[in-house]
N, CA, C and O atoms as a GROMACS GRO file, in nm:
protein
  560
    1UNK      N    1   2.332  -3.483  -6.349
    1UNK     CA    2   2.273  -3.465  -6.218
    1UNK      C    3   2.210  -3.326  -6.210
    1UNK      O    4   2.292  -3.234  -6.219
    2UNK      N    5   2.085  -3.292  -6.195
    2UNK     CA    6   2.015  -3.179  -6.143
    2UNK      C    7   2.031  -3.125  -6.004
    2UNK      O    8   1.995  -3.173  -5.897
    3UNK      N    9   2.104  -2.997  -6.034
    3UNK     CA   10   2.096  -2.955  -5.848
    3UNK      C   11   1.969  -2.843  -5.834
    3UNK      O   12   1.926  -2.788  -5.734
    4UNK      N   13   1.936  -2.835  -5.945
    4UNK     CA   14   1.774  -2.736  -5.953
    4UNK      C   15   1.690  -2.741  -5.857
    4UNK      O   16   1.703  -2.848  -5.798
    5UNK      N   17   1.578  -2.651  -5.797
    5UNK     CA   18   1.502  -2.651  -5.691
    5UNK      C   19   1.368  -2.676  -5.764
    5UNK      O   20   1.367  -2.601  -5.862
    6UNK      N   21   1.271  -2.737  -5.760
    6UNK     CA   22   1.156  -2.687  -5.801
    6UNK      C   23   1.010  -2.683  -5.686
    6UNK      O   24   0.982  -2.772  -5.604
    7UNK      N   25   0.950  -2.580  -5.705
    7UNK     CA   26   0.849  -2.537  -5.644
    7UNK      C   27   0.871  -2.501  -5.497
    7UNK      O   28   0.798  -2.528  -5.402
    8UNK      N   29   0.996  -2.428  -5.501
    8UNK     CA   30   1.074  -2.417  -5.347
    8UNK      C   31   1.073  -2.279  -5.308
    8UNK      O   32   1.084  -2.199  -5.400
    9UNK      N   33   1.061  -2.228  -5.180
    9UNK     CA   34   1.113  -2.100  -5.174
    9UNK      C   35   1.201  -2.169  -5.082
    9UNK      O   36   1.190  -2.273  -5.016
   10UNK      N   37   1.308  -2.067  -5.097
   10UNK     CA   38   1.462  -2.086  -4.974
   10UNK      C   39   1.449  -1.963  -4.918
   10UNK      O   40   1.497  -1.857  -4.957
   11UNK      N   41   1.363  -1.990  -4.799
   11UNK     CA   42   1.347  -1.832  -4.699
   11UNK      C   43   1.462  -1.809  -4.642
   11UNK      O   44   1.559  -1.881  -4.666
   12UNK      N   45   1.468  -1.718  -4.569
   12UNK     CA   46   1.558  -1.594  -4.506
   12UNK      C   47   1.629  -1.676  -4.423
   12UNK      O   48   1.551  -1.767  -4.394
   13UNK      N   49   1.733  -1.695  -4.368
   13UNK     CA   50   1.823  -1.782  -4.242
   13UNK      C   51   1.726  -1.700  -4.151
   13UNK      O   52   1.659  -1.598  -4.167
   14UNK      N   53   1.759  -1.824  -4.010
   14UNK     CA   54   1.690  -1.774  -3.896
   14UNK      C   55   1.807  -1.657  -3.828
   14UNK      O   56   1.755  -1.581  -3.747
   15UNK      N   57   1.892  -1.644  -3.843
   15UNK     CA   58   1.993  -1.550  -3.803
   15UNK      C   59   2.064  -1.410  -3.891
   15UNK      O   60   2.165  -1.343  -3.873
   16UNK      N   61   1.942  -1.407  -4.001
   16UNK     CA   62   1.949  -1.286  -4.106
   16UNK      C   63   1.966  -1.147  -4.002
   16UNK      O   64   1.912  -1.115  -3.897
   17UNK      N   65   2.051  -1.096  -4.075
   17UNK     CA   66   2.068  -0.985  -3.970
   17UNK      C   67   2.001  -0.862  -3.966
   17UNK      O   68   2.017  -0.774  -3.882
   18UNK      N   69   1.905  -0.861  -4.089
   18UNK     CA   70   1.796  -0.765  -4.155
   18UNK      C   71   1.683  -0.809  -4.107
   18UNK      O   72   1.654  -0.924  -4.077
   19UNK      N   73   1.602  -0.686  -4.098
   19UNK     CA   74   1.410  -0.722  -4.059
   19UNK      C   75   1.404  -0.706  -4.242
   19UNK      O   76   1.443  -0.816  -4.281
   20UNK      N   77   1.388  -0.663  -4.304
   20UNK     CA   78   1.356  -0.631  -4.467
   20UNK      C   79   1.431  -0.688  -4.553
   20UNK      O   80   1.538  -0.734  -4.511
   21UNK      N   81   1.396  -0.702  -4.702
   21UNK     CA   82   1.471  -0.662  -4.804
   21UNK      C   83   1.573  -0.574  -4.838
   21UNK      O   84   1.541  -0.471  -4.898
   22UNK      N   85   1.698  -0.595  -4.810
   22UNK     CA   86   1.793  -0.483  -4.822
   22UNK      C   87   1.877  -0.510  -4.963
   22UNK      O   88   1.894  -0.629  -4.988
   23UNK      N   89   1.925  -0.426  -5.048
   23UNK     CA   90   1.977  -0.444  -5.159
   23UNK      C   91   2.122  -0.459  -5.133
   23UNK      O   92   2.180  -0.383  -5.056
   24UNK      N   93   2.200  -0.582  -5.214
   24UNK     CA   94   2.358  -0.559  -5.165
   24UNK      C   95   2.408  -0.450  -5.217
   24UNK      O   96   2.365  -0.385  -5.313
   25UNK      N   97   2.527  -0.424  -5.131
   25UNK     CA   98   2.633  -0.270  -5.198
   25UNK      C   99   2.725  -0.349  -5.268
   25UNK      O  100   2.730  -0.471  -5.257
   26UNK      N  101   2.797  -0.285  -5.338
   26UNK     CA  102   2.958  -0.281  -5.400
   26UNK      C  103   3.008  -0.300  -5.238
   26UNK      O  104   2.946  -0.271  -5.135
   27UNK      N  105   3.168  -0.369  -5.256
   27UNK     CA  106   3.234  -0.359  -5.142
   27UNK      C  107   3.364  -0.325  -5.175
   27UNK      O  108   3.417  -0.414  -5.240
   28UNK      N  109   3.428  -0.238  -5.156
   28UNK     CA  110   3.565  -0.161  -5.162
   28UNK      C  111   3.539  -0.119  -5.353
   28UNK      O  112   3.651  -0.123  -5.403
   29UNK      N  113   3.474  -0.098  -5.418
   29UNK     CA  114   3.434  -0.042  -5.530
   29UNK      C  115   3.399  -0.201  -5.638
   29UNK      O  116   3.393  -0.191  -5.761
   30UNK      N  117   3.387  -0.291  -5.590
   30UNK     CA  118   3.398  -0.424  -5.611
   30UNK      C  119   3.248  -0.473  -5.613
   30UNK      O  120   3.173  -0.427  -5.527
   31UNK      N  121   3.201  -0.562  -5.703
   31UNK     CA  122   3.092  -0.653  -5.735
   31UNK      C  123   3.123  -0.783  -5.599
   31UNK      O  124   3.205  -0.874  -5.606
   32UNK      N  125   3.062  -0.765  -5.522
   32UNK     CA  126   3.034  -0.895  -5.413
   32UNK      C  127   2.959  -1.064  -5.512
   32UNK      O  128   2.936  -1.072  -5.633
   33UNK      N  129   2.945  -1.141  -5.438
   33UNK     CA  130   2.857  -1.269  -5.487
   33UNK      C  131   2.753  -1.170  -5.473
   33UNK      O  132   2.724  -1.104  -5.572
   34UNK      N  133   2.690  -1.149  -5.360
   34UNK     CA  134   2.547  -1.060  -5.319
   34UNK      C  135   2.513  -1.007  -5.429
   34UNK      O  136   2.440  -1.062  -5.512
   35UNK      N  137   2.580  -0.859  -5.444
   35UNK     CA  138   2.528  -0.817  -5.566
   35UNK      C  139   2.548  -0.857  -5.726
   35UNK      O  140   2.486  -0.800  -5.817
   36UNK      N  141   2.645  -0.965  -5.747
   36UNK     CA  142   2.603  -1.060  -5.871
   36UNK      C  143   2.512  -1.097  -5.852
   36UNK      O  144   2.416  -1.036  -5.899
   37UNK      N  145   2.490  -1.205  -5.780
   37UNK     CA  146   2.348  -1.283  -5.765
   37UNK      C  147   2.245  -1.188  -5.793
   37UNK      O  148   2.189  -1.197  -5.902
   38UNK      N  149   2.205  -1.076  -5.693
   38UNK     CA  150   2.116  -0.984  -5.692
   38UNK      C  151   2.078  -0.942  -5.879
   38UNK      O  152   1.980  -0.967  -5.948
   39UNK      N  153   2.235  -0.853  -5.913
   39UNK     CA  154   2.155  -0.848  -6.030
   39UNK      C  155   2.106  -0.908  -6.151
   39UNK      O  156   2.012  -0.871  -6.222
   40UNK      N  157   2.164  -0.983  -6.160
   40UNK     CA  158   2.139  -1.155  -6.255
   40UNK      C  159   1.989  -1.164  -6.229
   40UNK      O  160   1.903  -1.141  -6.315
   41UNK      N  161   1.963  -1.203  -6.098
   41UNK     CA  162   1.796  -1.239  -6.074
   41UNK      C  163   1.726  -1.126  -6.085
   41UNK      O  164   1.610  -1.160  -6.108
   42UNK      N  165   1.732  -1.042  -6.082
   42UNK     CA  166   1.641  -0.930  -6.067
   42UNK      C  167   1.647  -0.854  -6.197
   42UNK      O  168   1.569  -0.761  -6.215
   43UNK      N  169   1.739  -0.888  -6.292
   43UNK     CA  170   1.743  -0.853  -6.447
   43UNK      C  171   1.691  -0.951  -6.542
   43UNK      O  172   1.695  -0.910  -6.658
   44UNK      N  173   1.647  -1.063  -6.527
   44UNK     CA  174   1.577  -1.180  -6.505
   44UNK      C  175   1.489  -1.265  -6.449
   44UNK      O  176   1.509  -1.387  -6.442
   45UNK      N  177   1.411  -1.220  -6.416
   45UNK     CA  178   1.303  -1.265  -6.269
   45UNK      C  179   1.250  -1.395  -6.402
   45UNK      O  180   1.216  -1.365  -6.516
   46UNK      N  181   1.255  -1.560  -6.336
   46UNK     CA  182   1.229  -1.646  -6.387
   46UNK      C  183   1.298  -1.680  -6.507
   46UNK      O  184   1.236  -1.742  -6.593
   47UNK      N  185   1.407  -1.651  -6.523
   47UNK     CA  186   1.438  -1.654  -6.624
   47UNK      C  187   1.590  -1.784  -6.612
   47UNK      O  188   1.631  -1.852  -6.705
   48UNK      N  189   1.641  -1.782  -6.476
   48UNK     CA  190   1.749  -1.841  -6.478
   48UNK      C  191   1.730  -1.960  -6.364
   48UNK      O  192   1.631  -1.937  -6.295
   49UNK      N  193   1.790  -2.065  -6.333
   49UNK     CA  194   1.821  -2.182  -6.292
   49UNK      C  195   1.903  -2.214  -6.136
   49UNK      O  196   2.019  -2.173  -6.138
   50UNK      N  197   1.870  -2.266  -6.031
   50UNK     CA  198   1.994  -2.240  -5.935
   50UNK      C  199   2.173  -2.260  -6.005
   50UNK      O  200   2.272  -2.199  -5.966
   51UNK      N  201   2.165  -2.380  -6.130
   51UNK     CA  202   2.296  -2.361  -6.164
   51UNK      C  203   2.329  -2.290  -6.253
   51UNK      O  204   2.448  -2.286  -6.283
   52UNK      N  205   2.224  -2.206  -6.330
   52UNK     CA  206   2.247  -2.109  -6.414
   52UNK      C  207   2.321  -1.974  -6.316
   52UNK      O  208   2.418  -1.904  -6.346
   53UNK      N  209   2.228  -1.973  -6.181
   53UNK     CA  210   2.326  -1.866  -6.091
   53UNK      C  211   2.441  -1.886  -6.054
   53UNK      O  212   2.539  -1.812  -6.063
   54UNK      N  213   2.425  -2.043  -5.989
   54UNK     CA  214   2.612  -2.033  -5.960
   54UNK      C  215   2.710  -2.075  -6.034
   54UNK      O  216   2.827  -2.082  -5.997
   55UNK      N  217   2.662  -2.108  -6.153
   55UNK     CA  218   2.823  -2.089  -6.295
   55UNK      C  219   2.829  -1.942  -6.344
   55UNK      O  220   2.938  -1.893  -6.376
   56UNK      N  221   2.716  -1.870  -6.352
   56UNK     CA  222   2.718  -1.709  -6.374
   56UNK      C  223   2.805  -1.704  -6.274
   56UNK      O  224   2.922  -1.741  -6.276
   57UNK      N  225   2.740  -1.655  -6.182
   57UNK     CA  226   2.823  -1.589  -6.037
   57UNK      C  227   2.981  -1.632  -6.069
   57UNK      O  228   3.070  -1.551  -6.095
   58UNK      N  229   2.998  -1.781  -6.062
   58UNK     CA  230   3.146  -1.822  -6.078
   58UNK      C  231   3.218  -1.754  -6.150
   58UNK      O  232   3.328  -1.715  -6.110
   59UNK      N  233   3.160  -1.718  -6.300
   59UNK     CA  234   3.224  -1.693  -6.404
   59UNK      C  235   3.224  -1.512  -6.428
   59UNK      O  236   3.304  -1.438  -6.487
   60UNK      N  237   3.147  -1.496  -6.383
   60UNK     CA  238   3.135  -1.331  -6.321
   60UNK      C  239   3.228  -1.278  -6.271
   60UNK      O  240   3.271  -1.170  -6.309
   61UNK      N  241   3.282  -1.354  -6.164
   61UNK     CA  242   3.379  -1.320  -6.028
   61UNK      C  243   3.522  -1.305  -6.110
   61UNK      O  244   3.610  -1.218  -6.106
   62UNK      N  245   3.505  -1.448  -6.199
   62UNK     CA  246   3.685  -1.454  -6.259
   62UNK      C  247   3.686  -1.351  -6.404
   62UNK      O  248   3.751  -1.392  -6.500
   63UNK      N  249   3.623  -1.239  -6.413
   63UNK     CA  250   3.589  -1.196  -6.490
   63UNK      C  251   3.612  -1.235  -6.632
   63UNK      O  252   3.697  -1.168  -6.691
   64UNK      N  253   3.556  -1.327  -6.694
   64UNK     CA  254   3.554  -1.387  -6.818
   64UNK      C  255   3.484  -1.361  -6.910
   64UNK      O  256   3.375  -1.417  -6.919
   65UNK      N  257   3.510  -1.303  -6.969
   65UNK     CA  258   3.462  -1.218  -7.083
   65UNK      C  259   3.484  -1.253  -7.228
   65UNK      O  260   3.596  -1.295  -7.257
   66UNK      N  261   3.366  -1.238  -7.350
   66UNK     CA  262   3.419  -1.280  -7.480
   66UNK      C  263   3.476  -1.422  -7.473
   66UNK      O  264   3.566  -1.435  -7.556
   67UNK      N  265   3.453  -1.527  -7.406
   67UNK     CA  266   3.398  -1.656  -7.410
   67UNK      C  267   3.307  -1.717  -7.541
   67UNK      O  268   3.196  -1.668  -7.562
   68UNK      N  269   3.357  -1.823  -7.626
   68UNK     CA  270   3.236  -1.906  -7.726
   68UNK      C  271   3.200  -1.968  -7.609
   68UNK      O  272   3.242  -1.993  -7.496
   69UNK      N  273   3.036  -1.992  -7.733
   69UNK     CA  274   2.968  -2.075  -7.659
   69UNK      C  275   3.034  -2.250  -7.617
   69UNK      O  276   3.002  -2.312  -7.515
   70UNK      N  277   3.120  -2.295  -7.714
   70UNK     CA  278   3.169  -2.407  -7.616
   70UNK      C  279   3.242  -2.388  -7.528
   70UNK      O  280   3.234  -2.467  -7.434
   71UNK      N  281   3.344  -2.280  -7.521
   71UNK     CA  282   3.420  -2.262  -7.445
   71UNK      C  283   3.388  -2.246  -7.286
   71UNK      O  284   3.469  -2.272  -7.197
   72UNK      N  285   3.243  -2.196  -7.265
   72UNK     CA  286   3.125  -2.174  -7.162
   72UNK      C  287   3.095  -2.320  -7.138
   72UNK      O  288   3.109  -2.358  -7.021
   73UNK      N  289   3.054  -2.416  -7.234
   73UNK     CA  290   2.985  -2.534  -7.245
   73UNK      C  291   3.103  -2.618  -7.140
   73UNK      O  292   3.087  -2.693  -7.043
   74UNK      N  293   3.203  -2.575  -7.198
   74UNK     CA  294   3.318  -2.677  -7.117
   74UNK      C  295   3.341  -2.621  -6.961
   74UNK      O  296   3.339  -2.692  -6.860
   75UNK      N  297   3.367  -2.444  -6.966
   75UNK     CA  298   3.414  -2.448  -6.849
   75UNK      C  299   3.267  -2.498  -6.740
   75UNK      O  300   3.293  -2.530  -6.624
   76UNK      N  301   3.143  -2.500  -6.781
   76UNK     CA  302   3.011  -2.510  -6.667
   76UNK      C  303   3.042  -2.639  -6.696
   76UNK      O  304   2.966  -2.688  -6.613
   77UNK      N  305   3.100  -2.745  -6.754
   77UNK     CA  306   3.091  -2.909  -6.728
   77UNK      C  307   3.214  -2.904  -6.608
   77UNK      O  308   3.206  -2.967  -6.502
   78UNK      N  309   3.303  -2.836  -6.638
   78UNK     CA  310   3.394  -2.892  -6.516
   78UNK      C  311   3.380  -2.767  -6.393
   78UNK      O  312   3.469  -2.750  -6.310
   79UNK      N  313   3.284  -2.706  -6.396
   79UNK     CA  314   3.225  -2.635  -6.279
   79UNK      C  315   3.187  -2.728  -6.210
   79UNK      O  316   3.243  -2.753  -6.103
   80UNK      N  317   3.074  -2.808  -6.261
   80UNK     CA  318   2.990  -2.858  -6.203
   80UNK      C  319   3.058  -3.056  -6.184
   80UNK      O  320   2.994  -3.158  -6.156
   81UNK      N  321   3.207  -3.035  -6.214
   81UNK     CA  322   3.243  -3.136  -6.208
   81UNK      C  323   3.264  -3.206  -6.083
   81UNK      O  324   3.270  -3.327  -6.062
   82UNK      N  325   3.277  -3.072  -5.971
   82UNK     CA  326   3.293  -3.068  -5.865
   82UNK      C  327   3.157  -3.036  -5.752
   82UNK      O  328   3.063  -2.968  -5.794
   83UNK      N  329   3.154  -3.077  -5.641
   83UNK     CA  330   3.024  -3.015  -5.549
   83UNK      C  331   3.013  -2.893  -5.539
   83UNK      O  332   3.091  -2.825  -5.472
   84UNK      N  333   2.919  -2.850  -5.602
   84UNK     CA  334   2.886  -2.664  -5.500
   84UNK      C  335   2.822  -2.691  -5.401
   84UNK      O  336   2.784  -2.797  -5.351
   85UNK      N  337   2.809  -2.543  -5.366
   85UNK     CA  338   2.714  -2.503  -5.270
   85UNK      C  339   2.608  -2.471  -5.347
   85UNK      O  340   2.614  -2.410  -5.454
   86UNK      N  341   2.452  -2.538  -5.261
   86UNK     CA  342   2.380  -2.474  -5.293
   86UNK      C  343   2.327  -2.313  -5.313
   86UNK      O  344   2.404  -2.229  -5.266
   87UNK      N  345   2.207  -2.264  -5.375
   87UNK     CA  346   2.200  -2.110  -5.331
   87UNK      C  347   2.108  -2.106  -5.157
   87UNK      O  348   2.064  -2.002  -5.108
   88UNK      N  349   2.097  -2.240  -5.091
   88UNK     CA  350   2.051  -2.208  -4.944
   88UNK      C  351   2.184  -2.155  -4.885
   88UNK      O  352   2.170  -2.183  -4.766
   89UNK      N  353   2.310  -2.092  -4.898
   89UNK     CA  354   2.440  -2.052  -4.850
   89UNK      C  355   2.427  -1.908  -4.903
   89UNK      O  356   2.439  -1.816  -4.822
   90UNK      N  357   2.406  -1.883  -5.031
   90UNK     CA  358   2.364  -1.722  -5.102
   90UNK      C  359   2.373  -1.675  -4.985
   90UNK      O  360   2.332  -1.726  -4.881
   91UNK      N  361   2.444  -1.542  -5.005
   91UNK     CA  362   2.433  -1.449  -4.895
   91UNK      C  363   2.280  -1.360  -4.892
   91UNK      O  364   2.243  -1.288  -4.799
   92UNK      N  365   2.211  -1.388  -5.008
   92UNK     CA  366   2.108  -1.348  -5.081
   92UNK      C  367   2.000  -1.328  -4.910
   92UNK      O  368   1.982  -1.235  -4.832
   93UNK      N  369   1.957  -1.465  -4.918
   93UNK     CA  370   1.888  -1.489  -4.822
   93UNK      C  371   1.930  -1.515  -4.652
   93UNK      O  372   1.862  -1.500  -4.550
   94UNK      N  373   2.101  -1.569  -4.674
   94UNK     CA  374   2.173  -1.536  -4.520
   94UNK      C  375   2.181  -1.400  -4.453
   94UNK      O  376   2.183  -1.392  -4.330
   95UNK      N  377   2.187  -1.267  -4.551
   95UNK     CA  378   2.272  -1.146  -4.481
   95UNK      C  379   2.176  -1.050  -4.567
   95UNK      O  380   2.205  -0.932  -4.546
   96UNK      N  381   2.088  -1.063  -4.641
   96UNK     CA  382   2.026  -0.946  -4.696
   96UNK      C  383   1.842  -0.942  -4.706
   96UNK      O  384   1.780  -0.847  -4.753
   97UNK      N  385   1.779  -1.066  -4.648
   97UNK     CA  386   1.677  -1.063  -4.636
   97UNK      C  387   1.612  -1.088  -4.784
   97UNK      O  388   1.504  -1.032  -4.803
   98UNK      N  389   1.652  -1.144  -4.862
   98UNK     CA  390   1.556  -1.210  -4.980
   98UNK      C  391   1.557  -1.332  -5.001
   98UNK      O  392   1.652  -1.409  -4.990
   99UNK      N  393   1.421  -1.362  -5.039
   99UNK     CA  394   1.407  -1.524  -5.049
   99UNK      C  395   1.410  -1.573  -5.179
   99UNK      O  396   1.386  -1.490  -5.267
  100UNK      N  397   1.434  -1.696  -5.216
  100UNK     CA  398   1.434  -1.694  -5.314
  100UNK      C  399   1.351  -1.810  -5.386
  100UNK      O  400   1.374  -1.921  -5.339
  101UNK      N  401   1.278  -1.806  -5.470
  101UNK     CA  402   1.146  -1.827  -5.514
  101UNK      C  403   1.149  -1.936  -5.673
  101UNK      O  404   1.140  -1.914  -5.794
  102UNK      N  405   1.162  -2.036  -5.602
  102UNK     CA  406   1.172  -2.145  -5.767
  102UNK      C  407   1.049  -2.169  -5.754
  102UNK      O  408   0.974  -2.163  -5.656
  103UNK      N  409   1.020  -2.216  -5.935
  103UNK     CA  410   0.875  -2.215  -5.980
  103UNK      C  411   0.881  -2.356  -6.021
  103UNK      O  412   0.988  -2.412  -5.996
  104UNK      N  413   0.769  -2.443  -6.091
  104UNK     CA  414   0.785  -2.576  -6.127
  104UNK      C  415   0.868  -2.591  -6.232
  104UNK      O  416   0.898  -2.710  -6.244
  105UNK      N  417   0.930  -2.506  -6.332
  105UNK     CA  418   1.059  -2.537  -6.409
  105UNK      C  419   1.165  -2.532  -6.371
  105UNK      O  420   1.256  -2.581  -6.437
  106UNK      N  421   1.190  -2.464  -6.235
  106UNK     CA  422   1.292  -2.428  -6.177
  106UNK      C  423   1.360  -2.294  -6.187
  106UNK      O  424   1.480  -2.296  -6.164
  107UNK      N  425   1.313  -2.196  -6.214
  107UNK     CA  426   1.351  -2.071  -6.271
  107UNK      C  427   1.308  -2.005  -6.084
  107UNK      O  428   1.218  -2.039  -6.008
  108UNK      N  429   1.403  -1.921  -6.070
  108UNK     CA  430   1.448  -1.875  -5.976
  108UNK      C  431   1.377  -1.736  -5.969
  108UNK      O  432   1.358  -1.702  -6.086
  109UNK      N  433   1.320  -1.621  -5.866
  109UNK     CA  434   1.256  -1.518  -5.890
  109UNK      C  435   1.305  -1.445  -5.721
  109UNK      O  436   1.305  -1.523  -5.626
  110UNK      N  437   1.335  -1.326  -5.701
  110UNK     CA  438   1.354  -1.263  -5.565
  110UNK      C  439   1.219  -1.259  -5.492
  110UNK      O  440   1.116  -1.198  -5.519
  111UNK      N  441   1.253  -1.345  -5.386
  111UNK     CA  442   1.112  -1.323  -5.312
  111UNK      C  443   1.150  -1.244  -5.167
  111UNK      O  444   1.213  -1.302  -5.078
  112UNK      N  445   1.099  -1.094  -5.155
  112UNK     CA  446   1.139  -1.005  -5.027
  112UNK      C  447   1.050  -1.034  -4.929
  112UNK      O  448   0.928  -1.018  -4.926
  113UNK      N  449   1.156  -1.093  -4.820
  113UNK     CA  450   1.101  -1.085  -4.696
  113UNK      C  451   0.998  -0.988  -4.616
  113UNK      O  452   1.008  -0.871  -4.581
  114UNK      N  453   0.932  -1.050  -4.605
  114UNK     CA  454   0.798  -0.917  -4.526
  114UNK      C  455   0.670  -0.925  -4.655
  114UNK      O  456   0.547  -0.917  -4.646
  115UNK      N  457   0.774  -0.946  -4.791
  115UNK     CA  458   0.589  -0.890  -4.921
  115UNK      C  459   0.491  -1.051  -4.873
  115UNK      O  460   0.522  -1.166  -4.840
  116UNK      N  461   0.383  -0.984  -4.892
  116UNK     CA  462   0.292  -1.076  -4.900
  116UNK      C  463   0.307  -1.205  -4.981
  116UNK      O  464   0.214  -1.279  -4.951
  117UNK      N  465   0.369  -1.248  -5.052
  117UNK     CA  466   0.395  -1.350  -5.138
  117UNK      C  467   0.473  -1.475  -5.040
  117UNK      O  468   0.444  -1.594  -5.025
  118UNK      N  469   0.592  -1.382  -4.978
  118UNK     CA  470   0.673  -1.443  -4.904
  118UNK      C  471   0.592  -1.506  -4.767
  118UNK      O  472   0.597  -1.622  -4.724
  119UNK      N  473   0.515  -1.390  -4.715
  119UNK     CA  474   0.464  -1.450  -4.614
  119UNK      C  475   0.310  -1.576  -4.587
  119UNK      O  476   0.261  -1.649  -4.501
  120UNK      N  477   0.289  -1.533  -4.723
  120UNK     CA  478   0.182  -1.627  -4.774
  120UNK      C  479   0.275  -1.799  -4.766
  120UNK      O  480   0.221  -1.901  -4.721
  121UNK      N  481   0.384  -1.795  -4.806
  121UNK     CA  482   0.436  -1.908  -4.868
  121UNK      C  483   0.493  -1.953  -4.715
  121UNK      O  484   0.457  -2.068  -4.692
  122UNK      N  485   0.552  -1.910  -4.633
  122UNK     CA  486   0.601  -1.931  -4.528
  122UNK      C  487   0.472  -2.008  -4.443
  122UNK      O  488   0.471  -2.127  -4.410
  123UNK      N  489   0.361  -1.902  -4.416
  123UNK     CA  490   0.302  -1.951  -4.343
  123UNK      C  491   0.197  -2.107  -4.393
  123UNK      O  492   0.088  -2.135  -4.343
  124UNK      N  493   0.250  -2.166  -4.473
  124UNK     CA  494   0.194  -2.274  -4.585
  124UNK      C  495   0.008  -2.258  -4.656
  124UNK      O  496  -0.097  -2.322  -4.668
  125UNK      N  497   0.052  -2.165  -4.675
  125UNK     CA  498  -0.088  -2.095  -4.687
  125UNK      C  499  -0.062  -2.123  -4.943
  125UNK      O  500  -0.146  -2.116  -5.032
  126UNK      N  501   0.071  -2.147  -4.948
  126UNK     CA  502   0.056  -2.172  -5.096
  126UNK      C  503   0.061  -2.295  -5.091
  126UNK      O  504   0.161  -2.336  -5.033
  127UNK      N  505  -0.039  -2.406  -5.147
  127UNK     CA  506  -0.057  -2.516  -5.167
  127UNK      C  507   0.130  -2.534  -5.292
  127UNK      O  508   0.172  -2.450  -5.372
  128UNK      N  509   0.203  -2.690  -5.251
  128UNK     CA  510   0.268  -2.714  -5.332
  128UNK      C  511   0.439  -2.708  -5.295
  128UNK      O  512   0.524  -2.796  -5.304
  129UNK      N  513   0.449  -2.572  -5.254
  129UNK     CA  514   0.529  -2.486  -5.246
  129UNK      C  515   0.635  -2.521  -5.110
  129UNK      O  516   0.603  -2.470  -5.003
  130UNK      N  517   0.741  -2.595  -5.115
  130UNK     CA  518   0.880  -2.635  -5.052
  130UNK      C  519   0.923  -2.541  -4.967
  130UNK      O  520   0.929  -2.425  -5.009
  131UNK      N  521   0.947  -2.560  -4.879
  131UNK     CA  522   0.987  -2.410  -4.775
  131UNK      C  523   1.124  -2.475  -4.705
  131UNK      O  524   1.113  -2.570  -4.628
  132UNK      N  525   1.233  -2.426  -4.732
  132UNK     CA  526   1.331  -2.492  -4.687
  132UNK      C  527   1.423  -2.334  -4.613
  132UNK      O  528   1.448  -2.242  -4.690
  133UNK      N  529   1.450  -2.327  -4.515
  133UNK     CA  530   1.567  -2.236  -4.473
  133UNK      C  531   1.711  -2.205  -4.505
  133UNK      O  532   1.796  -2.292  -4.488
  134UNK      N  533   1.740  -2.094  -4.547
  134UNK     CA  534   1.880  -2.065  -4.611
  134UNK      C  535   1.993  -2.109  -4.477
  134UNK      O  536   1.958  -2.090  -4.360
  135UNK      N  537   2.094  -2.152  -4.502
  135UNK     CA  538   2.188  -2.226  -4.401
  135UNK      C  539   2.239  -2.073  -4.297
  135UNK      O  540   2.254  -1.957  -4.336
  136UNK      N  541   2.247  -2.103  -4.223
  136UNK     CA  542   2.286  -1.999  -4.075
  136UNK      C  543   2.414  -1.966  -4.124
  136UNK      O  544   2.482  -2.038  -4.197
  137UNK      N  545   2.452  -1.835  -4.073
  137UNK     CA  546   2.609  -1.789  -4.078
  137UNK      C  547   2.683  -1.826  -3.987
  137UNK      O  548   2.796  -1.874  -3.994
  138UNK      N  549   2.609  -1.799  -3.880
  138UNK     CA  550   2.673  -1.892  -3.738
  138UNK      C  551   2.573  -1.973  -3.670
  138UNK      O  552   2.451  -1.961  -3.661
  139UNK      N  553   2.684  -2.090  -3.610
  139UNK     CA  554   2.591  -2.198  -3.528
  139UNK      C  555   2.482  -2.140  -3.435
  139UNK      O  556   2.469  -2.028  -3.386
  140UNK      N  557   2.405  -2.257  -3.426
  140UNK     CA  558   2.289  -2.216  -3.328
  140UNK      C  559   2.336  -2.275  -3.192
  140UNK      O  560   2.267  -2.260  -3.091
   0.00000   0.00000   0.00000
């Protein structure tokens, strides 16, 4: 089953608490999801997958390290054995103002709220291009 996006941006929640692009912090000297996600994509621009982010991220968090490659192979089969969340939940685009930008392979790219790219795509001004909203933190 593919949970991949293609030709999508996942703009900003309507209840983002940022006007801009803000970069995540460390929190209590600690790697957040935020700033995993953040640097994965942005050390990679197109390079990775929505489930390439959230088995990273997963496997990031439980810090797993020096892993074979089957040993990876197995734990992302029974990652994904179960439902995730999509990245429309990412705090990425809920709490920090970046969008995030799949291409027709599905490779994922930071798209900042306010650059021209973003607002080009919002206002359906890019032929193609999926515009779906990142899920709210709180109800409307």
């Amino acid at each position: 089953m593919d949970l991949n996006y293609y030709d999508t941006l996942i703009a900003v929640a309507d209840d983002c608490p940022v006007n801009g692009a803000v970069v995540p912090a460390l929190r209590g000297g600690k790697k957040t999801v935020a700033v995993v996600q953040f640097d994965m994509i942005s050390a990679d621009p197109g390079g990775l997958t929505q489930e390439d982010v959230l088995f990273e991220t997963w496997l990031r968090r439980r810090e797993s390290d020096g892993l074979s490659e089957s040993e990876r192979a197995e734990l992302r089969a029974q990652f994904f054995s179960r439902s995730q969340a999509c990245l429309r939940a990412s705090p990425l685009p809920k709490k920090y103002g970046w969008g995030l930008r799949f291409d027709a392979a599905g490779r994922v790219t930071l798209c900042p709220m306010g650059s021209d790219e973003y607002e080009e795509i919002i206002a359906g001004e890019v032929p193609g291009v999926n515009v779906l909203k990142a899920m709210r933190s709180k109800r409307a």
